[in-house]
C-alpha positions in Angstrom: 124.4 120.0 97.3 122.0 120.0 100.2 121.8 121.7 103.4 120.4 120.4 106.1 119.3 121.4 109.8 119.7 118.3 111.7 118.4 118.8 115.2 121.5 119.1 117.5 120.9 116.1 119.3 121.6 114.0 115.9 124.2 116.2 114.9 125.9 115.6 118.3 125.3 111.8 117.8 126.7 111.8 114.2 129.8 113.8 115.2 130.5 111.6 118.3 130.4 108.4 115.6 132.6 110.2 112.9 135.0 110.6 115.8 134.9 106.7 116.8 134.9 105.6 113.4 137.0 108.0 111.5 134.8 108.6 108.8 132.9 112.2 108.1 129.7 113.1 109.1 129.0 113.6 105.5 129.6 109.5 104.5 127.4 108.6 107.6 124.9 111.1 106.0 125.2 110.0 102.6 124.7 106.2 103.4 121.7 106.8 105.4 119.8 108.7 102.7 121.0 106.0 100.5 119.5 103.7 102.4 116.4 105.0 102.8 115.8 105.4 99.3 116.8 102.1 98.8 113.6 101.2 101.0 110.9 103.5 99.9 112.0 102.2 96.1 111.5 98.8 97.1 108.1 99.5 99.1 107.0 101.7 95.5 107.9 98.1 93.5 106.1 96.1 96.3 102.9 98.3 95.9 103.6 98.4 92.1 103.6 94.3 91.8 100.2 94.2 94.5 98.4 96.8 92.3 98.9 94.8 88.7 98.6 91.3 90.2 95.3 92.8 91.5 94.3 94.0 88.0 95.2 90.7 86.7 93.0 88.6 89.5 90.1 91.3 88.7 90.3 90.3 85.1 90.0 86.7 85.3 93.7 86.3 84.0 95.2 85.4 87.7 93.8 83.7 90.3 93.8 83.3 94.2 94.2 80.3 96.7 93.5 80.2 100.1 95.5 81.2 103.3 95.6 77.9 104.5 97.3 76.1 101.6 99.4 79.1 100.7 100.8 78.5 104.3 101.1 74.6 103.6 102.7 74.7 100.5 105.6 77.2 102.4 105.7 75.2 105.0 104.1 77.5 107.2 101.1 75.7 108.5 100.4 74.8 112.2 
């Protein structure tokens, strides 16, 4: 269990949408933290994949190309 001081602005907000929605407080609560964690694991597996491609490009095992073509060959080039 947590306990949380939500500043009473946000509280107020969240309250007013339970109302609307019919749903508590606590599930509006509870998605939004899922959420977020959801995003900072996903930024930790972006940095994760960066950092090893990196090692592998400092190694000689991986290579690079240039902006230019990378853009070309998505279809992303002027």
């Amino acid at each position: 269990m947590i306990a949380l001081r939500l500043p009473h602005e946000i509280e107020d907000r969240l309250a007013a949408l339970a109302r609307r929605t019919g749903r508590s407080t606590d599930d509006y609560a509870r998605d939004a933290i899922l959420d977020h964690l959801k995003d900072i694991e996903q930024d930790i597996e972006d940095v994760e994949l960066a950092e090893s491609r990196l090692e592998a490009i400092q190694r000689g095992e991986a290579g690079t190309i240039p902006l230019s073509e990378a853009m070309a060959r998505y279809g992303l080039a002027d």
